[in-house]
BAROVEX-189937 format. One record per residue (C-alpha): x negated, z negated, y; residue in three letters. Coordinates in Angstrom, 2 decimals. Layout:
REM BAROVEX-189937
+---------+---------+---------+------+
:      c1 :      c3 :      c2 : resn :
+---------+---------+---------+------+
:       X :       Z :       Y :  ALA :
...
+---------+---------+---------+------+
This chain:
REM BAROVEX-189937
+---------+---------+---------+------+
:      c1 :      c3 :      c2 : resn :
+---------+---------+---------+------+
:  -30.03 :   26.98 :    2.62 :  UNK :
:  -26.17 :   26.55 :    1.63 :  UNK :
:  -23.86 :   29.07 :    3.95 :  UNK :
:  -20.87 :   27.14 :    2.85 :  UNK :
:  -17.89 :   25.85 :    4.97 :  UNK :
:  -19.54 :   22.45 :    5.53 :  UNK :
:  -22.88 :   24.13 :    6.37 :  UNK :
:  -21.01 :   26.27 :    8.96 :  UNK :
:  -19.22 :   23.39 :   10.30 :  UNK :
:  -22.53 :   21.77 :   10.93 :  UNK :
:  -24.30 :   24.07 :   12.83 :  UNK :
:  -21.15 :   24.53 :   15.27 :  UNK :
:  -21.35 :   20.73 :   15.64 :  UNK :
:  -25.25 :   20.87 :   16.12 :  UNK :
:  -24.92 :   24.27 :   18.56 :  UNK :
:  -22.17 :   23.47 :   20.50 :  UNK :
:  -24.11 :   21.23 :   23.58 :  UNK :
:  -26.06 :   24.10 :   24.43 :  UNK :
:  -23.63 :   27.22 :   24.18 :  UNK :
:  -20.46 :   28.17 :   25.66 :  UNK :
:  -17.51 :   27.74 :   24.12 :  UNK :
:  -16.22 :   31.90 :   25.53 :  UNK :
:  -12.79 :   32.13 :   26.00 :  UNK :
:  -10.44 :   34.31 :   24.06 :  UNK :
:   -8.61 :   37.30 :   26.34 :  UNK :
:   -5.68 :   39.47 :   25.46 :  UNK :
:   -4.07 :   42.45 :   26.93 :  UNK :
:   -0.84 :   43.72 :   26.79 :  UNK :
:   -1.81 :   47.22 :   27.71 :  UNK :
:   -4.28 :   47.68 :   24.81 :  UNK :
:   -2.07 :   45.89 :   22.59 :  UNK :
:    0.27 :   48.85 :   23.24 :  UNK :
:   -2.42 :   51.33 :   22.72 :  UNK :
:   -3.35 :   49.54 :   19.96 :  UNK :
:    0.08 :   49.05 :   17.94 :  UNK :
:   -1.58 :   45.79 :   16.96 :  UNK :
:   -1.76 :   41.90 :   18.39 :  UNK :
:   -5.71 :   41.78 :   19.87 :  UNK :
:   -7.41 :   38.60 :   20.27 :  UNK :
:  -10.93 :   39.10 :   21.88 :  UNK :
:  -13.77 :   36.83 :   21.70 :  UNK :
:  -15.27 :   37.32 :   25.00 :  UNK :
:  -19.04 :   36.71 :   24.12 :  UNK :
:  -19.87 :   38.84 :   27.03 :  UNK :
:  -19.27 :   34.69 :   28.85 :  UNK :
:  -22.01 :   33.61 :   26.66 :  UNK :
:  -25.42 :   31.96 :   28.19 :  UNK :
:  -27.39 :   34.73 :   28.64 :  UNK :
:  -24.49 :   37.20 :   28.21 :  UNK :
:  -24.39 :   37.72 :   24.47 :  UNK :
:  -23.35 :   36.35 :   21.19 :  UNK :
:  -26.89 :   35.88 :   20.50 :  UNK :
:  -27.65 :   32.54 :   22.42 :  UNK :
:  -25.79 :   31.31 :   18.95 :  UNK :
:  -28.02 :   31.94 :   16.70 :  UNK :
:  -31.38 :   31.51 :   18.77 :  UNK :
:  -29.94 :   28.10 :   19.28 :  UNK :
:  -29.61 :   27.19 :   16.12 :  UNK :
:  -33.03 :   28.52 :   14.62 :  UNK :
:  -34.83 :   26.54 :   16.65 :  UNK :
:  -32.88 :   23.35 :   16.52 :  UNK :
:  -33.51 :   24.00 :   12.71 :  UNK :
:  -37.10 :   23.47 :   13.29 :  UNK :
:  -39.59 :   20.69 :   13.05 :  UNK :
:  -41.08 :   18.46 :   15.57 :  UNK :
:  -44.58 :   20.07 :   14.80 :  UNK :
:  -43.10 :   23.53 :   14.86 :  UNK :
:  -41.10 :   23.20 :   17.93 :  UNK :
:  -44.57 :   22.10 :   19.78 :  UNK :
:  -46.06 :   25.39 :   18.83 :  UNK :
:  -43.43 :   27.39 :   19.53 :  UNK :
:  -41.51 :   30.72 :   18.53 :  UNK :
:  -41.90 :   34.27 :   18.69 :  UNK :
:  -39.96 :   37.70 :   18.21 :  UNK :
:  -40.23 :   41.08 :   18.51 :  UNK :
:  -37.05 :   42.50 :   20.15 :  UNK :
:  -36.22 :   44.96 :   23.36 :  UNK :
:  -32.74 :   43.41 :   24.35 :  UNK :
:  -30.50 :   40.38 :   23.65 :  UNK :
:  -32.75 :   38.45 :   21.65 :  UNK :
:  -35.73 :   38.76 :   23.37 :  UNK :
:  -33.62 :   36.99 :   26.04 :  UNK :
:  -31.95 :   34.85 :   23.76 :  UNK :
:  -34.40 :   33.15 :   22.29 :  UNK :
:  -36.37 :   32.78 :   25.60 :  UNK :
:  -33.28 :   31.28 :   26.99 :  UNK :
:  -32.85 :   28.67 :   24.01 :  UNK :
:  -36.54 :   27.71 :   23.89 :  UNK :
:  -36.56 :   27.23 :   27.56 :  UNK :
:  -33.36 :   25.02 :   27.13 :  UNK :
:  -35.10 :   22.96 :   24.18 :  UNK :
:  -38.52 :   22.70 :   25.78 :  UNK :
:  -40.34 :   25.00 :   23.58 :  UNK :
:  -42.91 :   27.94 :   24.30 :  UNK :
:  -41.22 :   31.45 :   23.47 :  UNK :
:  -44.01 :   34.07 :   23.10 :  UNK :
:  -41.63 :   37.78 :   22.99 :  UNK :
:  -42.71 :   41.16 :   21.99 :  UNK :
:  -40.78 :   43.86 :   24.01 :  UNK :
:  -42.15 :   47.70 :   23.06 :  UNK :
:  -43.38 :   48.97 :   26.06 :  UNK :
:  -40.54 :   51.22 :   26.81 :  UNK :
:  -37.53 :   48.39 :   27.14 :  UNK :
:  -36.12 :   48.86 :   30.50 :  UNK :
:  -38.00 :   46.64 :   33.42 :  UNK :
:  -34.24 :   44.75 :   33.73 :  UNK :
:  -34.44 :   43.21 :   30.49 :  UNK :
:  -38.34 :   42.26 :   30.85 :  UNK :
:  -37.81 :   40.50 :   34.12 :  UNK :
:  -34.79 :   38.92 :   32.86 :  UNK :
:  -36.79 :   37.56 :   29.42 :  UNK :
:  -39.36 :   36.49 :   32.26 :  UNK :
:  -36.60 :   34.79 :   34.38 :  UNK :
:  -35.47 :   32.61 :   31.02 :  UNK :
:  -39.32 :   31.90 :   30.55 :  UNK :
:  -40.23 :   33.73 :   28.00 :  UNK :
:  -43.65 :   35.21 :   27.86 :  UNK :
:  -43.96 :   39.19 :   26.98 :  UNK :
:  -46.33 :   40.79 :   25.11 :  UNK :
:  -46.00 :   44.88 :   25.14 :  UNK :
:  -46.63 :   47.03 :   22.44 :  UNK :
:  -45.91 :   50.71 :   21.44 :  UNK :
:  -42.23 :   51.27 :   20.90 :  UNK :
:  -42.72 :   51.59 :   16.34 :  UNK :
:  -41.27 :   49.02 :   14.20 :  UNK :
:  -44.78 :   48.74 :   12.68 :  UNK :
:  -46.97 :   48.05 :   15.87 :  UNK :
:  -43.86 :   45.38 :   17.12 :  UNK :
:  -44.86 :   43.23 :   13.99 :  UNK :
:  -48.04 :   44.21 :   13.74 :  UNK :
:  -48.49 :   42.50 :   17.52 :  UNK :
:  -46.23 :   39.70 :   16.73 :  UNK :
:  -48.04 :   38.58 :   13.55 :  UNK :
:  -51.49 :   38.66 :   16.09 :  UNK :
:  -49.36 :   36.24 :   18.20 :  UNK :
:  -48.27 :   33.99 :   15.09 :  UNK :
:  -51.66 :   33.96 :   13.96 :  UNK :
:  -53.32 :   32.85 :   17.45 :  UNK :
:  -50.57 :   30.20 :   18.03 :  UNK :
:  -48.79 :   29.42 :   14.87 :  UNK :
:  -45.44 :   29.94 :   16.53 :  UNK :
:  -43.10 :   29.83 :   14.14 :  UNK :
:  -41.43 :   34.08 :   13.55 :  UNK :
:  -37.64 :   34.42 :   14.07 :  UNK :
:  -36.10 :   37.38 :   13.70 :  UNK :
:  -33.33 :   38.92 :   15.25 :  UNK :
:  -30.84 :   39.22 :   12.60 :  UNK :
:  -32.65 :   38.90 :    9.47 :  UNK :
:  -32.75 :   34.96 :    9.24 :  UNK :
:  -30.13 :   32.19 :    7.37 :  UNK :
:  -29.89 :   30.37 :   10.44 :  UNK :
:  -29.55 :   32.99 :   12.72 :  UNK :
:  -26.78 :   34.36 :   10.92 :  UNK :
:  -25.11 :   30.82 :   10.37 :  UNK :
:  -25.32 :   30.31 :   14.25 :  UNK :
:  -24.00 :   33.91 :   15.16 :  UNK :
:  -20.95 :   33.10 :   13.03 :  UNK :
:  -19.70 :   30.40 :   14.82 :  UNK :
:  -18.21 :   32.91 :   17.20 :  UNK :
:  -16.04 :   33.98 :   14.34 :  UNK :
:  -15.43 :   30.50 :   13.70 :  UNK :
:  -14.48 :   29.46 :   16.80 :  UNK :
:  -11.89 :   31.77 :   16.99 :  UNK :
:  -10.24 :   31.61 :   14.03 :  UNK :
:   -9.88 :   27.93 :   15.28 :  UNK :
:   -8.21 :   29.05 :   18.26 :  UNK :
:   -5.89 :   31.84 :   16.18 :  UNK :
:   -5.93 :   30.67 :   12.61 :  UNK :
:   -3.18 :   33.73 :   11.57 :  UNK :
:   -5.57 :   36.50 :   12.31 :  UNK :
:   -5.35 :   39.15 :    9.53 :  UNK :
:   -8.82 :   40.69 :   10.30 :  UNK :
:  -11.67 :   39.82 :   12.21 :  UNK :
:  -13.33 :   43.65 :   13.31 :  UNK :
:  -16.94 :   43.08 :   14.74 :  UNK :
:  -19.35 :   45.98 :   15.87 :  UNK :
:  -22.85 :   46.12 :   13.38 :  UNK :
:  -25.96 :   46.44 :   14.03 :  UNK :
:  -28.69 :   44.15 :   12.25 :  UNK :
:  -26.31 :   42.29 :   10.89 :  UNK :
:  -26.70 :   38.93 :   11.79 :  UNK :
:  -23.70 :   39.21 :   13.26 :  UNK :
:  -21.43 :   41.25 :   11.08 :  UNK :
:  -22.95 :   38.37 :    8.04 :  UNK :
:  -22.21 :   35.31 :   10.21 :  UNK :
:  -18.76 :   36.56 :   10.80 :  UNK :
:  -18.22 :   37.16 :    6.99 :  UNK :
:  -18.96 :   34.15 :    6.31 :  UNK :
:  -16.81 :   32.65 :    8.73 :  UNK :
:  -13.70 :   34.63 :    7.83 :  UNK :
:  -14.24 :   33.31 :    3.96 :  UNK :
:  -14.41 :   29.96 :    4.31 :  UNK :
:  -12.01 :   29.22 :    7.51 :  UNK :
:   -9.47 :   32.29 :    7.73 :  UNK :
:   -6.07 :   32.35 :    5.82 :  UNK :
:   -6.01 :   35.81 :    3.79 :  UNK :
:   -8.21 :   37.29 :    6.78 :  UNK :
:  -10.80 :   40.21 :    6.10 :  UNK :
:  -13.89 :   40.42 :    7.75 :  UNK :
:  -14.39 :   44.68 :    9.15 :  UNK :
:  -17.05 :   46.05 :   10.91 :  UNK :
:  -17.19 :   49.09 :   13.51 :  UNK :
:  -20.26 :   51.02 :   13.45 :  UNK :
:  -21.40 :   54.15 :   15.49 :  UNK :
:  -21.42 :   57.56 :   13.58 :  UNK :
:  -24.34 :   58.29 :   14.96 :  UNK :
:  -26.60 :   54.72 :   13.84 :  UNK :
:  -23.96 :   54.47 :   10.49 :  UNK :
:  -26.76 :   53.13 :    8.05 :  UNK :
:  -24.66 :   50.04 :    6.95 :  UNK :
:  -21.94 :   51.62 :    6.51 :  UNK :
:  -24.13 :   54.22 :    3.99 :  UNK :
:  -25.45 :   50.93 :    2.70 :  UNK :
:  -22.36 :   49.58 :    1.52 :  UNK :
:  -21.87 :   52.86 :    0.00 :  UNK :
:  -24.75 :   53.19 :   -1.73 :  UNK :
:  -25.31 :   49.07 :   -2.51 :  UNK :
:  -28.99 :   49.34 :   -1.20 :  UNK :
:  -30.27 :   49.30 :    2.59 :  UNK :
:  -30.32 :   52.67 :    4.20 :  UNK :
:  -31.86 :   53.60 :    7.33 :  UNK :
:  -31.47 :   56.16 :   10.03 :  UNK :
:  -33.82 :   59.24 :   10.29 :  UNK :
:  -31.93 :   59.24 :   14.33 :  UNK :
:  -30.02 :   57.15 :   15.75 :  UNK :
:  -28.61 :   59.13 :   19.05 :  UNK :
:  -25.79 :   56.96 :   20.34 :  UNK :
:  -24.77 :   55.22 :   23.67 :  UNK :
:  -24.45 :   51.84 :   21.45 :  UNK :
:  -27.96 :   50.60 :   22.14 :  UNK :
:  -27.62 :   47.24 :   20.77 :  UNK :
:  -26.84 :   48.66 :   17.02 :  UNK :
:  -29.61 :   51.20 :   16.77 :  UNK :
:  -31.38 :   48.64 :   14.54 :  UNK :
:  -31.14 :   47.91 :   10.97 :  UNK :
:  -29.81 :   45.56 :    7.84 :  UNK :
:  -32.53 :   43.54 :    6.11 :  UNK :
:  -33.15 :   41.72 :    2.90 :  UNK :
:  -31.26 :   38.29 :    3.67 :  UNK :
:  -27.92 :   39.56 :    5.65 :  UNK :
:  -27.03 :   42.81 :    3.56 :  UNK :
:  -26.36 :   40.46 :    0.04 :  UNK :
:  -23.81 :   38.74 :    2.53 :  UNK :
:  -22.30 :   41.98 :    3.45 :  UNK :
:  -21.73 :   43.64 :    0.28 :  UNK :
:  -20.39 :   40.70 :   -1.03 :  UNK :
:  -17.89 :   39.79 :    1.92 :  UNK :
:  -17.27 :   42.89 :    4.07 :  UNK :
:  -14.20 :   44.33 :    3.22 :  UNK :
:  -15.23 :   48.05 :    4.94 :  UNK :
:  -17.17 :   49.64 :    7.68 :  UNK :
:  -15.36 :   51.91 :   10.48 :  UNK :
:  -17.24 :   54.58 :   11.93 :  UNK :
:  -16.30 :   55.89 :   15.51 :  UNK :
:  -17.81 :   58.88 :   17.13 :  UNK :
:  -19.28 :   58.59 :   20.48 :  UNK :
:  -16.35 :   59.47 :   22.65 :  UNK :
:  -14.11 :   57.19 :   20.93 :  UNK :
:  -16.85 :   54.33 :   22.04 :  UNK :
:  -16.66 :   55.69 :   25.50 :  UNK :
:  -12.96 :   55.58 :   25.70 :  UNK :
:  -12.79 :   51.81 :   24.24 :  UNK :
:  -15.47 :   50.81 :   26.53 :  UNK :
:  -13.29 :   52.29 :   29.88 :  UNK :
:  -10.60 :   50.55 :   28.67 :  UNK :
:  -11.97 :   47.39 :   28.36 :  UNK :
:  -13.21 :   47.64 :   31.62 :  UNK :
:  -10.07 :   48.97 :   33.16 :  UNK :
:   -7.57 :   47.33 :   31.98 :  UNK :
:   -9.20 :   43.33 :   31.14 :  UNK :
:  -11.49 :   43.67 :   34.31 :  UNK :
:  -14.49 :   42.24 :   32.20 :  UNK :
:  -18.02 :   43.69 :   31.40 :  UNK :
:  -19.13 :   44.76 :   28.67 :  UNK :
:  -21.84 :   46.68 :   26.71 :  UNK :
:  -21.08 :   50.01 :   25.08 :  UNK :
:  -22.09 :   48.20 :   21.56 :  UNK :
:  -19.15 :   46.16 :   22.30 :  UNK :
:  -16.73 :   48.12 :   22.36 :  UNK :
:  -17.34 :   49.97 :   19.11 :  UNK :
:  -15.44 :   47.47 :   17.30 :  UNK :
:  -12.07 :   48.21 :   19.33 :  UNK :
:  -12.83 :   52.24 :   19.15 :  UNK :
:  -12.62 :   51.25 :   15.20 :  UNK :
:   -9.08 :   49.39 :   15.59 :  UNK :
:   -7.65 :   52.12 :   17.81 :  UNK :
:   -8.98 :   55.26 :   15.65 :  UNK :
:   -7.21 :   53.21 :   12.61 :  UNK :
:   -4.11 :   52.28 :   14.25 :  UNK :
:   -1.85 :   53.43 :   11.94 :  UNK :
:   -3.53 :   51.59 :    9.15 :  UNK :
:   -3.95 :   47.95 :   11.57 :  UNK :
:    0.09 :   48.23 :   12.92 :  UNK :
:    1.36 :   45.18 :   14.14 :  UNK :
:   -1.30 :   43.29 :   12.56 :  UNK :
:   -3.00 :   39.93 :   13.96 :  UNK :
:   -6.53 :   41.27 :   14.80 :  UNK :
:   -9.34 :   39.41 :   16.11 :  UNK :
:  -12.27 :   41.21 :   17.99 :  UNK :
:  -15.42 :   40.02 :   18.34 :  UNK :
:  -16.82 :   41.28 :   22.43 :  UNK :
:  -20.83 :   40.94 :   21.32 :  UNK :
:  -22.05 :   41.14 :   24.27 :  UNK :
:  -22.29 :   41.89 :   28.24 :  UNK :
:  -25.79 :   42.44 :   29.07 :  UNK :
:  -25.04 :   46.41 :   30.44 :  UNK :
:  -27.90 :   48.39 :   32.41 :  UNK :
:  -25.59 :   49.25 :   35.69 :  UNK :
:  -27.86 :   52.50 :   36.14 :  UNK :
:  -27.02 :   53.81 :   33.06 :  UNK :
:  -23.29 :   53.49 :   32.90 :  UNK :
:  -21.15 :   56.16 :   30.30 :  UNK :
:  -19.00 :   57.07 :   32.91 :  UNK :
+---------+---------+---------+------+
C-alpha cells in the first residue's frame, strides 16, 4: 500500500464518520513554562478515549465483505484491545481480543462493554500470539495488530494530520512512542502536509528501545521496562521502524519524574485527563526548552484511558 499524501487524505475522508474530530487546547501557563507556542491534540476526546479508535477504524474499513463477516482479532492489554472492539462493534463485525491474564479488570470490562469478546492468556509475548493464532485458526478472523500494520499506522496519523490542518505553521510535531504506529503515522503526516515541520518523538528512559533503535538502525528491545508510561512499554516492529528511521528527525528521552511533573501539569493547569504515556511527549519539550524557544510546537495528547486507583500522585 502507497503512504503518500493522497493515500493519507483518503483514509481521513474514509475515517472521519466514525471518529471524533478532538479539539486542539492551549495554555498560557505551560506556554510560559514551556518558552514555546503549544498546540495539543487532545486525543484523550477520542471514542474510546485514545488516538487508537483511528487506526482500528481504518483497518477494518480496509477489509473485505468476506473478511468483515468473520471478523478480527488482537492480542493487546489496553487501548487497542478496546479500540478495535469499539470499531468492530460500530461496523457490525465480531472482535475476538486477547488480554494476558494480568490486564487490570477496568480495561477487561470496558473491552466487554464495547463488545469485544476476551480470551486470557499468560502475560508473554509468545503465549499472546500463540492464543491469538488458535483464535485465527478456529474463526479465520482476520489478525490486526496494534501498531505493526500499514493501515493502522495510516489511520493513527490522521491525528497529525488533522492538526496540522488546524495550525499549518507548526515547526514540530513531538508525539510520545511506543509501538510506533503512532510515532510512523505522524511522520508521515508531518512529510507530506507540514511546511518545514519535523516530526520528534518523546520516549521514557526507562522503555527507550526506539530511541536505541534509531541509534543503532535495527529494532532493539528492552531487557525491563520499569516506567509509569504503561502504554509505551511495547515495541517497534518490521513495517513502522523503516518509516521511522527514514522520517523521525530524533527521539527525546525523559526520566520518570520529568513524566510525572508534565502529567500534573496537564492536569492542573488544562483541567483535562490524561494518561501518564501522554504526557511524555510534553516532559520532552520542557526538558529541551532551550533548544524548542519560541517555536510553533504541536503535541500529540495519545490518550486518556487512566486507571484512577493507580494515579502518580
Amino acid at each position: 500500500m502507497k503512504t503518500g499524501k493522497a493515500q493519507l487524505e483518503k483514509v481521513s475522508k474514509l475515517i472521519q464518520p466514525h471518529i471524533h474530530r478532538t479539539p486542539v487546547l492551549t495554555s498560557h501557563l505551560i506556554n510560559e513554562i514551556a518558552g514555546a507556542d503549544l498546540y495539543f491534540k487532545c486525543e484523550n476526546f477520542q471514542r474510546m478515549g485514545a488516538f487508537k479508535m483511528r487506526g482500528a477504524t481504518n483497518a477494518i474499513l480496509n477489509l473485505s465483505e468476506e473478511q468483515k463477516a468473520k471478523g478480527v482479532v488482537t492480542h493487546s492489554s489496553g487501548n487497542f484491545a478496546q479500540a478495535l472492539s469499539l470499531a468492530a462493534k460500530s461496523l457490525e463485525v465480531p472482535a475476538y481480543i486477547v488480554m494476558p491474564d494480568s490486564a487490570p479488570e477496568v480495561k477487561k470490562a470496558a473491552v466487554r462493554t464495547y463488545g469485544g469478546e476476551i480470551t486470557e492468556c499468560p502475560s508473554t509475548l509468545p503465549d499472546r500470539e500463540r492464543t491469538a493464532d488458535e483464535i485465527q485458526q478456529r474463526t479465520g478472523a482476520t489478525f490486526i495488530h496494534p501498531s505493526n500494520d500499514l493501515d493502522v499506522i495510516l489511520g493513527q496519523g490522521t491525528a497529525a494530520l488533522e492538526l496540522l490542518e488546524d495550525e499549518p505553521d507548526l515547526d514540530i510535531i513531538f508525539c510520545p512512542v511506543g509501538g510506533g504506529g503512532l510515532i510512523a503515522g505522524t511522520a508521515l503526516a508531518v512529510k507530506h502536509f507540514g511546511n518545514n515541520c519535523k516530526c520528534m518523538g518523546g520516549e521514557p528512559l526507562e522503555a527507550d528501545d526506539a530511541w536505541r533503535s534509531l541509534q543503532s538502525g535495527k529494532i532493539e528491545t528492552n531487557e525491563t521496562a520499569n516506567t509509569v508510561a504503561d502504554g509505551l512499554k511495547t515495541q517497534l516492529g518490521d513495517i513502522n521502524f523503516p518509516i521511522i528511521l527514514e522520517h523521525v528527525d530524533e527521539i527525546v528521552r525523559v526520566s520518570e519524574d520529568e513524566i510525572k511533573t508534565a502529567l500534573r501539569l496537564i492536569w492542573e493547569r488544562m483541567k483535562i485527563i490524561v494518561e501518564p504515556s501522554s504526557a511524555v511527549a510534553l516532559a520532552a519539550v520542557i526538558k529541551e526548552k532551550e533548544r524548542f524557544k519560541n517555536k510553533k510546537i504541536g503535541i500529540i495528547i495519545s490518550g486518556g484511558n487512566v486507571d484512577l486507583a493507580k494515579l502518580p500522585f
